[in-house]
Chimera marker file (.cmm) of the C-alpha trace (Angstrom):
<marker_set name="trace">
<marker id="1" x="72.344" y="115.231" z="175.756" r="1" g="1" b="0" radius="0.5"/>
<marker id="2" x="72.079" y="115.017" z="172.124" r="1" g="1" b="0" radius="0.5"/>
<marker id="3" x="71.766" y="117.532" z="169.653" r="1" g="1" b="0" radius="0.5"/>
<marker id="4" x="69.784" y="115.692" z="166.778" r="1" g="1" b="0" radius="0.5"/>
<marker id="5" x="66.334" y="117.185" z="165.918" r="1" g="1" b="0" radius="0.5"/>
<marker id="6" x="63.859" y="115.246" z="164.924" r="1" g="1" b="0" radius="0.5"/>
<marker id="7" x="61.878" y="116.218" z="161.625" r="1" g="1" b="0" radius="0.5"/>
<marker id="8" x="58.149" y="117.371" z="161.821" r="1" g="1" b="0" radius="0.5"/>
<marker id="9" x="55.740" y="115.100" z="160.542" r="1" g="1" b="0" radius="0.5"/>
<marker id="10" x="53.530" y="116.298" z="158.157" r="1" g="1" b="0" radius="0.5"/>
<marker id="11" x="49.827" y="116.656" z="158.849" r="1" g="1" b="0" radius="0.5"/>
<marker id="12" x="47.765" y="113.818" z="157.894" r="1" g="1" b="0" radius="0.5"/>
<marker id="13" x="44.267" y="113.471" z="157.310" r="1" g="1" b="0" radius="0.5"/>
<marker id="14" x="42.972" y="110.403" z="158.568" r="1" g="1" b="0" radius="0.5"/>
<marker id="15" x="39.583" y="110.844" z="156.899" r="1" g="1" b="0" radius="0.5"/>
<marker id="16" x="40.592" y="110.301" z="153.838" r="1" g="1" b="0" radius="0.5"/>
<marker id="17" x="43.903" y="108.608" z="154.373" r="1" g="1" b="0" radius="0.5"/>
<marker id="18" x="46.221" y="111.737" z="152.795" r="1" g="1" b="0" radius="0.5"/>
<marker id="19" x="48.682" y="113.489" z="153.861" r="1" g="1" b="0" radius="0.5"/>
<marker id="20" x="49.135" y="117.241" z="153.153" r="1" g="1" b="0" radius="0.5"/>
<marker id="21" x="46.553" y="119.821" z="151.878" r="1" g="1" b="0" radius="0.5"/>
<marker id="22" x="42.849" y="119.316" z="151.936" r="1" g="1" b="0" radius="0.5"/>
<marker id="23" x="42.553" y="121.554" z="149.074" r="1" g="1" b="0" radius="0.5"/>
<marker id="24" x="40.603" y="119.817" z="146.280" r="1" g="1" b="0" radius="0.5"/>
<marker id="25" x="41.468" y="119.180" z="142.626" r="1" g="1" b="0" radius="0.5"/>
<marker id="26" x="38.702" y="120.864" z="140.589" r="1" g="1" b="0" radius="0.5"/>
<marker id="27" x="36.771" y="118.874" z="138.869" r="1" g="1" b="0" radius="0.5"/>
<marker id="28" x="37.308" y="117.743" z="135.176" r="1" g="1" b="0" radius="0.5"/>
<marker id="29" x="34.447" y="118.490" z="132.766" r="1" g="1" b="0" radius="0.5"/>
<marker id="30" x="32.995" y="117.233" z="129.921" r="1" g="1" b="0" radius="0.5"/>
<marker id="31" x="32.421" y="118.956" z="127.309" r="1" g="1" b="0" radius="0.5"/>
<marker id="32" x="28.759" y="119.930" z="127.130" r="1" g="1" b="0" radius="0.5"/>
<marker id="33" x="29.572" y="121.277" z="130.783" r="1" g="1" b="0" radius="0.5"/>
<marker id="34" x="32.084" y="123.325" z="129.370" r="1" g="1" b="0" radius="0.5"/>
<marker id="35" x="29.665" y="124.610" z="126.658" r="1" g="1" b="0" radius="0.5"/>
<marker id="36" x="27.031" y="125.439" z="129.333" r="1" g="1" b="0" radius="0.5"/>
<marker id="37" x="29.183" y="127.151" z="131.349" r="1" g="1" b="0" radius="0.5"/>
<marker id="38" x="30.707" y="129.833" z="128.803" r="1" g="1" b="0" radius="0.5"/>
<marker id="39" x="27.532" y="130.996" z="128.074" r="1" g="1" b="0" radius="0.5"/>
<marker id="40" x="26.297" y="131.359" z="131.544" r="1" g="1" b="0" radius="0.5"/>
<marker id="41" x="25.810" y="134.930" z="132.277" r="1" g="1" b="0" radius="0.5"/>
<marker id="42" x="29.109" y="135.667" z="133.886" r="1" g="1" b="0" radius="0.5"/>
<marker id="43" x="31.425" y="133.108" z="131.211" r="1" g="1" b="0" radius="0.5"/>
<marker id="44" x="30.488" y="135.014" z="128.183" r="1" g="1" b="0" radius="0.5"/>
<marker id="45" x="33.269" y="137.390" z="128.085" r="1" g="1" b="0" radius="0.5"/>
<marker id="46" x="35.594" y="134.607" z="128.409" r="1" g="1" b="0" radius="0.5"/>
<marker id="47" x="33.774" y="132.020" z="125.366" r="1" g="1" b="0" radius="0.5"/>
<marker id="48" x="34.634" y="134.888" z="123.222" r="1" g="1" b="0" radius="0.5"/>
<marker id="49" x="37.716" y="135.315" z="123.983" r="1" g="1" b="0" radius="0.5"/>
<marker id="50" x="38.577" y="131.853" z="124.210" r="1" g="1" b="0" radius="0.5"/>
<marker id="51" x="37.065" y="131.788" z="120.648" r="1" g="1" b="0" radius="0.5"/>
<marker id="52" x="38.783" y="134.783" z="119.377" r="1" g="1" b="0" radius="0.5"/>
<marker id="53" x="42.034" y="133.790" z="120.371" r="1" g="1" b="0" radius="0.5"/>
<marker id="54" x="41.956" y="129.840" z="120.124" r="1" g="1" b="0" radius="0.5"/>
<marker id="55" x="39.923" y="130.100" z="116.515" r="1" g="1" b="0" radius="0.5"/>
<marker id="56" x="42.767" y="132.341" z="115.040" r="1" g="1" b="0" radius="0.5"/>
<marker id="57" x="45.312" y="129.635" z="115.163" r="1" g="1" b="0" radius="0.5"/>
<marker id="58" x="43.488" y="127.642" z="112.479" r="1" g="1" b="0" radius="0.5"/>
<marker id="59" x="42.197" y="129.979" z="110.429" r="1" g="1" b="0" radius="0.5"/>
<marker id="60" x="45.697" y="131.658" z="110.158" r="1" g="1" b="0" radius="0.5"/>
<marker id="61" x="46.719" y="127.887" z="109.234" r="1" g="1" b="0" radius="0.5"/>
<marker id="62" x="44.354" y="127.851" z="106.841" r="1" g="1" b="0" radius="0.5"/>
<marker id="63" x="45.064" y="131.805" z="105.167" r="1" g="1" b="0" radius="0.5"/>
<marker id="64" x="48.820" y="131.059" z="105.239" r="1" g="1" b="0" radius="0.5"/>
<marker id="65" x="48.410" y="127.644" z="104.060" r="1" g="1" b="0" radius="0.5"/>
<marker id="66" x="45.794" y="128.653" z="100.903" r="1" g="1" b="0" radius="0.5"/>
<marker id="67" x="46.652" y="132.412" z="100.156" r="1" g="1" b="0" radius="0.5"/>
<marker id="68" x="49.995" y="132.789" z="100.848" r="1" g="1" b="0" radius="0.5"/>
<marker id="69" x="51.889" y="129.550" z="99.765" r="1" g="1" b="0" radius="0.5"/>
<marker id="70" x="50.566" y="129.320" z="96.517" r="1" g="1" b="0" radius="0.5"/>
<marker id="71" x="52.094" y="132.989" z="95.827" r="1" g="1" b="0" radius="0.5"/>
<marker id="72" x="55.434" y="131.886" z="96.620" r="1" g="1" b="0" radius="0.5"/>
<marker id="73" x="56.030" y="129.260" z="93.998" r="1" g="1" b="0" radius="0.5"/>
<marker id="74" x="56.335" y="132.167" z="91.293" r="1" g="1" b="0" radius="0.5"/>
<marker id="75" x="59.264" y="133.799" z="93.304" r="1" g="1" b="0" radius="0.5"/>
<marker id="76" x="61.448" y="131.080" z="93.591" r="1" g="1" b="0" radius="0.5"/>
<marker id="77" x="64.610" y="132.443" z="92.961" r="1" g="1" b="0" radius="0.5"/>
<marker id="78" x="63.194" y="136.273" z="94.663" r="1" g="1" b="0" radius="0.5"/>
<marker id="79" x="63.683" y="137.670" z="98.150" r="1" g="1" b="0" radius="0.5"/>
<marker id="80" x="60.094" y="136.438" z="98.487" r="1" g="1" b="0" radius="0.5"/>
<marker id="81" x="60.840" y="132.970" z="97.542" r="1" g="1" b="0" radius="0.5"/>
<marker id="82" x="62.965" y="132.466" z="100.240" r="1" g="1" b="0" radius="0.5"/>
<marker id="83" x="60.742" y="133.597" z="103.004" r="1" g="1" b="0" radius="0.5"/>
<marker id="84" x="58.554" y="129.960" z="101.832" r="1" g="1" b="0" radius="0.5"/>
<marker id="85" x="60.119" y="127.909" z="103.967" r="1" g="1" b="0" radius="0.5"/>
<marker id="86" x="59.449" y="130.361" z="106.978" r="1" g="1" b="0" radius="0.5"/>
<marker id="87" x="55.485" y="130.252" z="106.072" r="1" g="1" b="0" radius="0.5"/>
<marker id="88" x="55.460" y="126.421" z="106.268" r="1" g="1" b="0" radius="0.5"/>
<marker id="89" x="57.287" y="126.728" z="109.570" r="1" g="1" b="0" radius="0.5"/>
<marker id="90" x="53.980" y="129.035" z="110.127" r="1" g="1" b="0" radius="0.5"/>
<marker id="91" x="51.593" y="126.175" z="109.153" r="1" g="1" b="0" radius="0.5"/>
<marker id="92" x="53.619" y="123.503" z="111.209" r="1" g="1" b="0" radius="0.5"/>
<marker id="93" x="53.097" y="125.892" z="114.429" r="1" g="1" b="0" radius="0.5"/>
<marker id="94" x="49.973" y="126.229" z="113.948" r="1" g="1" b="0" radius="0.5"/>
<marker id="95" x="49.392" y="122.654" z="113.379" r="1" g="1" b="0" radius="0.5"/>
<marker id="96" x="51.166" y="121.857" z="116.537" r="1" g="1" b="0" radius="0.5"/>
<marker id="97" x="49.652" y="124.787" z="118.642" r="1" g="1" b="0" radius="0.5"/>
<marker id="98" x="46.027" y="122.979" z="117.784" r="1" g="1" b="0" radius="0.5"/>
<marker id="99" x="46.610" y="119.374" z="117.233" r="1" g="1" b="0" radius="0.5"/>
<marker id="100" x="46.560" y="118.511" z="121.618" r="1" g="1" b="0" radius="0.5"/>
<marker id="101" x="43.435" y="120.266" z="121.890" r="1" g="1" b="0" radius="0.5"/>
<marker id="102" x="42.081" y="118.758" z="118.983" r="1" g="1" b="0" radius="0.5"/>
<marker id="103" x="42.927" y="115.430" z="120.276" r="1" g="1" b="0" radius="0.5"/>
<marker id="104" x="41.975" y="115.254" z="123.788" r="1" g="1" b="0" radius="0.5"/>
<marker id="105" x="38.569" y="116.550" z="122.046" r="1" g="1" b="0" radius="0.5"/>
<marker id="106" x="38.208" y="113.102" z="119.767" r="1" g="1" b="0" radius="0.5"/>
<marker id="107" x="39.587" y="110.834" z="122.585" r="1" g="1" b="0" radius="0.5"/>
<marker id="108" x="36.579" y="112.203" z="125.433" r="1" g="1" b="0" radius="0.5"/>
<marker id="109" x="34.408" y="111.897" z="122.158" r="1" g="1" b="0" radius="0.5"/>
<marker id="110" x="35.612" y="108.880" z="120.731" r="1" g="1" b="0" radius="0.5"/>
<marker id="111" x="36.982" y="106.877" z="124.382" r="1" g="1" b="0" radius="0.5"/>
<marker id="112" x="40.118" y="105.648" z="121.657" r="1" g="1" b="0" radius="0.5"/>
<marker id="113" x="43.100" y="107.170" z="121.104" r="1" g="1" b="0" radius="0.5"/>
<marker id="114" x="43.671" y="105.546" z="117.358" r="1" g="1" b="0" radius="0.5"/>
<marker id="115" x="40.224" y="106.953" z="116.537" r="1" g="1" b="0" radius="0.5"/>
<marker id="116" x="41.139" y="110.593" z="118.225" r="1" g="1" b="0" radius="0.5"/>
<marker id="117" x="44.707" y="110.772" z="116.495" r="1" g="1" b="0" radius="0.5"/>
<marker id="118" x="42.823" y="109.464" z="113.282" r="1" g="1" b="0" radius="0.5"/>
<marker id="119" x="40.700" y="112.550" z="113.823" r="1" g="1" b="0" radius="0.5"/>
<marker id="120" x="43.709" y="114.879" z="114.070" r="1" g="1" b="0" radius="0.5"/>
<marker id="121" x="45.405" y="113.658" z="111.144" r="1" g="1" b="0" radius="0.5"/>
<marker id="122" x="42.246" y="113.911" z="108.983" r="1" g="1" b="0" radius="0.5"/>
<marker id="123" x="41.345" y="117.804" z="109.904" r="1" g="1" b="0" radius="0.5"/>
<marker id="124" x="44.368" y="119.025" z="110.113" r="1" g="1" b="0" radius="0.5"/>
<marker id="125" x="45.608" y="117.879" z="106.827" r="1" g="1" b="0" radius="0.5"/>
<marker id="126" x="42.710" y="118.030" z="104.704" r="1" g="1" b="0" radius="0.5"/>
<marker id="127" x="42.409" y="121.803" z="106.375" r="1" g="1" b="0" radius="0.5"/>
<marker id="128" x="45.727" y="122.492" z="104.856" r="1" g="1" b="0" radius="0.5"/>
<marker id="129" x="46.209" y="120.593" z="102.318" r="1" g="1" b="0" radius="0.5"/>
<marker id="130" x="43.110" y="119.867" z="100.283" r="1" g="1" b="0" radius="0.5"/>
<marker id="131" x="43.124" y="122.664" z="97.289" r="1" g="1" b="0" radius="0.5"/>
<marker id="132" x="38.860" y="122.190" z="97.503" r="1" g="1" b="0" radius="0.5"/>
<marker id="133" x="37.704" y="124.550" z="99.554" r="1" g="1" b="0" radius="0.5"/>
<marker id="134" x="34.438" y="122.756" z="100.808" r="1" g="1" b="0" radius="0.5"/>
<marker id="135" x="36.271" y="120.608" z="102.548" r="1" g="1" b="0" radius="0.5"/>
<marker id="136" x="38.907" y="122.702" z="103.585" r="1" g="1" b="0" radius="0.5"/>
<marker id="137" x="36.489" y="125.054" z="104.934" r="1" g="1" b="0" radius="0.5"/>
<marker id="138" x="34.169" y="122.544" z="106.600" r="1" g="1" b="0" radius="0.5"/>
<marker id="139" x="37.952" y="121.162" z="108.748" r="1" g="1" b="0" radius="0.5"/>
<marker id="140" x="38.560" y="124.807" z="109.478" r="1" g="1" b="0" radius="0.5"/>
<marker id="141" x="35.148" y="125.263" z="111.050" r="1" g="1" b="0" radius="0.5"/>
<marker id="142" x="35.656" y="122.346" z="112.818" r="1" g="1" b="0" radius="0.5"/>
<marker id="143" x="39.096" y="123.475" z="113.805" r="1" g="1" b="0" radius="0.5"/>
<marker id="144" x="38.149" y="126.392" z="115.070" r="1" g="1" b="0" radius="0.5"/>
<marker id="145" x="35.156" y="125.366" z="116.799" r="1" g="1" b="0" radius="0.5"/>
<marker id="146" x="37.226" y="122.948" z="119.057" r="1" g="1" b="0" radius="0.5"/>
<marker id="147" x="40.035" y="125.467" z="119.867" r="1" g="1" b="0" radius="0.5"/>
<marker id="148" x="37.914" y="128.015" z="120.113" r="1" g="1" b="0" radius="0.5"/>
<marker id="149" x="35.899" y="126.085" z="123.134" r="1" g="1" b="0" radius="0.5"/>
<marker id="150" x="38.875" y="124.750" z="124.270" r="1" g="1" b="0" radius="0.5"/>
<marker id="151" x="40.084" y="128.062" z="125.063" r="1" g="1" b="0" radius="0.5"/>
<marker id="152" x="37.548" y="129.733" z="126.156" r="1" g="1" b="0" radius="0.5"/>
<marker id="153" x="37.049" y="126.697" z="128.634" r="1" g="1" b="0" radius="0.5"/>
<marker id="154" x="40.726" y="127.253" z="130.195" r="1" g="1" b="0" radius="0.5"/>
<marker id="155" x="40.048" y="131.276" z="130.344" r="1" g="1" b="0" radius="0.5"/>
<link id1="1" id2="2" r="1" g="1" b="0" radius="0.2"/>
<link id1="2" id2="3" r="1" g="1" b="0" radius="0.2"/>
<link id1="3" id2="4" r="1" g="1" b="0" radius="0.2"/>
<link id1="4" id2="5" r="1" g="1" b="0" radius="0.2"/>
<link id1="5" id2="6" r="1" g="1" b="0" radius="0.2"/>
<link id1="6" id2="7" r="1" g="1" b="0" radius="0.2"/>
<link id1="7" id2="8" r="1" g="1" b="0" radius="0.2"/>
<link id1="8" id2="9" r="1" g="1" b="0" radius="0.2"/>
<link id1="9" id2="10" r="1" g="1" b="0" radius="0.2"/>
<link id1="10" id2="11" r="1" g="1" b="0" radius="0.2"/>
<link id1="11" id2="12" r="1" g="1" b="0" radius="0.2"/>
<link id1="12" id2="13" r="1" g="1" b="0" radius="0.2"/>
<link id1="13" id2="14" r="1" g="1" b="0" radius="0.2"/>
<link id1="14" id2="15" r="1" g="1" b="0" radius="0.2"/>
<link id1="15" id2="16" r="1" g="1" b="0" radius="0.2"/>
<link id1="16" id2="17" r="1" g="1" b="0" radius="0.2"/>
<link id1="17" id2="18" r="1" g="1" b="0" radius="0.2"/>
<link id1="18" id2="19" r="1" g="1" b="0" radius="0.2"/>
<link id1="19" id2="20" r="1" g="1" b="0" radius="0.2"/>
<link id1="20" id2="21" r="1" g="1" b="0" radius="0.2"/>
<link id1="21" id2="22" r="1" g="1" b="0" radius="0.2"/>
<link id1="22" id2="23" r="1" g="1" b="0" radius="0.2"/>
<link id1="23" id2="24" r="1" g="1" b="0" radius="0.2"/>
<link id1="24" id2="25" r="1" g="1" b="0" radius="0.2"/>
<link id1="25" id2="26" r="1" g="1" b="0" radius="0.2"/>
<link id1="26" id2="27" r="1" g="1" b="0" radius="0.2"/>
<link id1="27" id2="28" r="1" g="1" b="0" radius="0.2"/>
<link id1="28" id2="29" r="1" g="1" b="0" radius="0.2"/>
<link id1="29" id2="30" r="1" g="1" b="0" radius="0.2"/>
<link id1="30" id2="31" r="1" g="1" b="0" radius="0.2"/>
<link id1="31" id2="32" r="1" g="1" b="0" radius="0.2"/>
<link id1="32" id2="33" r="1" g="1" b="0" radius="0.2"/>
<link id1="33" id2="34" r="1" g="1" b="0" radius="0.2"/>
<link id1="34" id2="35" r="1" g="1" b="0" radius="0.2"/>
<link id1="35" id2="36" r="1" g="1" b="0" radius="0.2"/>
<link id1="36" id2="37" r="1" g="1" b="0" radius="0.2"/>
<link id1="37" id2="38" r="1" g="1" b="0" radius="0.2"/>
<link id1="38" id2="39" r="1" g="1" b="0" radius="0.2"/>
<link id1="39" id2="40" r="1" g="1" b="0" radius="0.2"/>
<link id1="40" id2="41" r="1" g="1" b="0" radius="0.2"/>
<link id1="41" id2="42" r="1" g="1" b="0" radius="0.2"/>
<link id1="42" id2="43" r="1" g="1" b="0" radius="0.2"/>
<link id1="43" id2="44" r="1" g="1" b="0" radius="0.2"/>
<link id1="44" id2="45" r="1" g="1" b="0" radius="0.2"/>
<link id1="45" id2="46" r="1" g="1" b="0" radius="0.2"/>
<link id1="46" id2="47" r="1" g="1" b="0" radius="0.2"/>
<link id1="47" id2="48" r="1" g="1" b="0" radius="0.2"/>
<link id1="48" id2="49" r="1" g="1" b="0" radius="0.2"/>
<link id1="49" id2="50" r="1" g="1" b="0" radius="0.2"/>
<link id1="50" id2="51" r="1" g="1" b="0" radius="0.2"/>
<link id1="51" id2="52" r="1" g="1" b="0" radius="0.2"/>
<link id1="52" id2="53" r="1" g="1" b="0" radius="0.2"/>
<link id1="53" id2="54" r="1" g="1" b="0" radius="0.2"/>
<link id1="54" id2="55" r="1" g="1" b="0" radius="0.2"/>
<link id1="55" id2="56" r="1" g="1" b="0" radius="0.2"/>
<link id1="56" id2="57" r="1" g="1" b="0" radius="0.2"/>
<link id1="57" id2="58" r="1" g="1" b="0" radius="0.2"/>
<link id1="58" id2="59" r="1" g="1" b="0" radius="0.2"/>
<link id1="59" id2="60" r="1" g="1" b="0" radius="0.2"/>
<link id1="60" id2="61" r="1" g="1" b="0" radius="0.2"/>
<link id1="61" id2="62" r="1" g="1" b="0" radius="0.2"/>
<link id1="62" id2="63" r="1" g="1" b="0" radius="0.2"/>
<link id1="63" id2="64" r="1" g="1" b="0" radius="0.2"/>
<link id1="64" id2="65" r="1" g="1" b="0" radius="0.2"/>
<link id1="65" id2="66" r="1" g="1" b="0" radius="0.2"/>
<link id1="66" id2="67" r="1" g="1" b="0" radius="0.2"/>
<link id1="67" id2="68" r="1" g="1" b="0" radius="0.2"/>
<link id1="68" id2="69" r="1" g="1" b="0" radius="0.2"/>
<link id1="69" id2="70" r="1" g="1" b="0" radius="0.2"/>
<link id1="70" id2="71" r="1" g="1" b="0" radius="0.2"/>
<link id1="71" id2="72" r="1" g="1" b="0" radius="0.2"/>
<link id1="72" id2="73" r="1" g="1" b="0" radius="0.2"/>
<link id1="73" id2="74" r="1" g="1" b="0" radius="0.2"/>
<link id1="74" id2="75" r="1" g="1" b="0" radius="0.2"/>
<link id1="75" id2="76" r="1" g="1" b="0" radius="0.2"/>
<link id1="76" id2="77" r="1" g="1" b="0" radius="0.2"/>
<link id1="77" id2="78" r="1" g="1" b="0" radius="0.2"/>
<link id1="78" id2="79" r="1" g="1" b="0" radius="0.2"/>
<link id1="79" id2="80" r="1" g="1" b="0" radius="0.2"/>
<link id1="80" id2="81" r="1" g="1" b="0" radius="0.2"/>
<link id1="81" id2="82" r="1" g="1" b="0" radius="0.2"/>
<link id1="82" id2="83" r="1" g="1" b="0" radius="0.2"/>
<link id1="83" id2="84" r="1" g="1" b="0" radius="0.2"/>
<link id1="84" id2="85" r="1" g="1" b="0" radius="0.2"/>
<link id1="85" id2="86" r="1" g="1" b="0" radius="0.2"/>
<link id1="86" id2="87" r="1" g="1" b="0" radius="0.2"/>
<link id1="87" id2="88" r="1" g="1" b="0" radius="0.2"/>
<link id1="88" id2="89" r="1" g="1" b="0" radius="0.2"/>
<link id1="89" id2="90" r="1" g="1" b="0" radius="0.2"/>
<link id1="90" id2="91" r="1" g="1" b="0" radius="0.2"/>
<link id1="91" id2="92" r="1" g="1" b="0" radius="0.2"/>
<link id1="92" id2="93" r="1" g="1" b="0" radius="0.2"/>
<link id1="93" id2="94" r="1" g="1" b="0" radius="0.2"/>
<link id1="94" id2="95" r="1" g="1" b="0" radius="0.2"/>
<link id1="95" id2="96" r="1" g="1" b="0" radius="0.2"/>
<link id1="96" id2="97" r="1" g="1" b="0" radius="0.2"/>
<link id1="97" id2="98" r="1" g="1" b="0" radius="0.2"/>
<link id1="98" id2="99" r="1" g="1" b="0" radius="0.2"/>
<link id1="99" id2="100" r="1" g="1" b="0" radius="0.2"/>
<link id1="100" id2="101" r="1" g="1" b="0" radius="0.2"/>
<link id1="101" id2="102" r="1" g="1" b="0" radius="0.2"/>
<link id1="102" id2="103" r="1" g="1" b="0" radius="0.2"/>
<link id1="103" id2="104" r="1" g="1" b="0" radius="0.2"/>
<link id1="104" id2="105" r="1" g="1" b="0" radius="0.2"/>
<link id1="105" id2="106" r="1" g="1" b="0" radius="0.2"/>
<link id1="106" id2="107" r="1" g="1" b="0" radius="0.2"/>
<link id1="107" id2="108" r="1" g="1" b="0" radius="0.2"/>
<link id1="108" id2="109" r="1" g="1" b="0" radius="0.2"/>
<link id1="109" id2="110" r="1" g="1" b="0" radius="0.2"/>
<link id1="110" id2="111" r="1" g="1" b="0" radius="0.2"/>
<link id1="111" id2="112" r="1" g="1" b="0" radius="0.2"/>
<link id1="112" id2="113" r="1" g="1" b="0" radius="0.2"/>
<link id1="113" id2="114" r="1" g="1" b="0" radius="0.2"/>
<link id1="114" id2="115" r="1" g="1" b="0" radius="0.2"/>
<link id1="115" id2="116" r="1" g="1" b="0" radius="0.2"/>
<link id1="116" id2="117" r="1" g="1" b="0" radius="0.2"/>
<link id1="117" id2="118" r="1" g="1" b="0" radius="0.2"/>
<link id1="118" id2="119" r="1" g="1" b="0" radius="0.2"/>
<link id1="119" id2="120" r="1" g="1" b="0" radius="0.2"/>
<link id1="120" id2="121" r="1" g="1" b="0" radius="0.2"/>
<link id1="121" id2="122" r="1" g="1" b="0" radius="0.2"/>
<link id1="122" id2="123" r="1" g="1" b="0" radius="0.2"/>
<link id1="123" id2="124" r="1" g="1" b="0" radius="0.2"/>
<link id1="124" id2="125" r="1" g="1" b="0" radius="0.2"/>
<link id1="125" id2="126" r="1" g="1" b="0" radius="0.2"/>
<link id1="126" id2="127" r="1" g="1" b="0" radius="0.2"/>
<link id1="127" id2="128" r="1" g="1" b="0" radius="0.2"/>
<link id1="128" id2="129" r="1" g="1" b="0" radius="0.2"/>
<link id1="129" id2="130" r="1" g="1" b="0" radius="0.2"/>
<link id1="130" id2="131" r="1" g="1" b="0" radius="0.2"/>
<link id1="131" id2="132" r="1" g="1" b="0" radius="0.2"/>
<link id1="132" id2="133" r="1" g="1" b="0" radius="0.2"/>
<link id1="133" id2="134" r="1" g="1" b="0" radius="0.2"/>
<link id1="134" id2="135" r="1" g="1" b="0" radius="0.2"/>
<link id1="135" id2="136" r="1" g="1" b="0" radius="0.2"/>
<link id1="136" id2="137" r="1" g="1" b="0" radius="0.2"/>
<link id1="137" id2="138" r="1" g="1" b="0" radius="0.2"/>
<link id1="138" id2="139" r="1" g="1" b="0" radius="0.2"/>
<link id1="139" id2="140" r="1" g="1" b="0" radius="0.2"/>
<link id1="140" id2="141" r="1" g="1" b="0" radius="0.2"/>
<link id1="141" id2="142" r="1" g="1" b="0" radius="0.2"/>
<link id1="142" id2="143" r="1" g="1" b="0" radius="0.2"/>
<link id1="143" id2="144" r="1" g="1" b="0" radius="0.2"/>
<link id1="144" id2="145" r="1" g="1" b="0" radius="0.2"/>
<link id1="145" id2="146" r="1" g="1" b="0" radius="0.2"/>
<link id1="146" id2="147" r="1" g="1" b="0" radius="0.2"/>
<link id1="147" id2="148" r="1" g="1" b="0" radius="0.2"/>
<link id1="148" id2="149" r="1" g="1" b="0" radius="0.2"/>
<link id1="149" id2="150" r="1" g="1" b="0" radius="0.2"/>
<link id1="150" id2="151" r="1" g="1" b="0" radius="0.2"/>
<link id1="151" id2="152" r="1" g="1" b="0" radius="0.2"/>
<link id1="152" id2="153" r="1" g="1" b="0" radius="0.2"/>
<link id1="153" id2="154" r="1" g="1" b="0" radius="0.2"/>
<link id1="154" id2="155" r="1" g="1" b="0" radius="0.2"/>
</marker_set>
């Protein structure tokens, strides 16, 4: 008599040749989808959340980077001087909490990933670094258009 058990075997399903759970992946969707369903009756409350919350992250980019930077170069040898470096690591978070969304935005807009990090590099930068602020604004509202959807779309 032996004492060796023999592993279950996992349930298959021979319909669609898988094995495990028949639960579904949901579906990916595009954009205008995405749109259409946040302001469906019932997805309203979360588009403005997802706005709120994903269309801070620029414009607090943008405040820091355009009010409260340029302040700082007159205190350079102040308490206040030294807490610089600490906004720009506020600006680089901010760039990095918005730049993926921002990109997988341009590439399902674009279909190429040059184009789509081309996109990044141009609103993010001209957002925070251009001293006009036409253009910075116009990034911005792009900015926080796309994060804001974004968002709202993962809520």
């Amino acid at each position: 008599m032996s004492t060796t058990s023999v592993p279950p075997t996992p349930p298959t399903n021979h319909s669609k040749g898988t094995v495990g759970s028949t639960a579904k992946k949901p579906r990916q969707l595009t954009t205008v989808q995405l749109v259409i369903r946040m302001f469906k009756p019932g997805g309203r409350i979360a588009a403005f959340l997802g706005m709120l919350t994903g269309g801070c992250i620029p414009a607090l980019t943008f405040c820091v980077a355009h009010r409260v930077l340029p302040d700082y170069r007159g205190f350079s040898f102040t308490f206040l001087g030294m807490s610089g470096p600490s906004m720009w690591a506020v600006v680089l978070g901010g760039q990095a909490c918005s730049a993926p969304k921002v990109y997988k935005w341009f590439l399902a807009a674009y279909r190429s990933k040059v184009e789509a990090v081309g996109a990044v590099i141009c609103l993010e930068l001209v957002m925070t670094f251009v001293p006009d602020v036409h253009l910075s604004a116009v990034a911005l509202a792009i900015l926080v258009l796309v994060n804001g959807v974004y968002c709202a779309g993962s809520l």
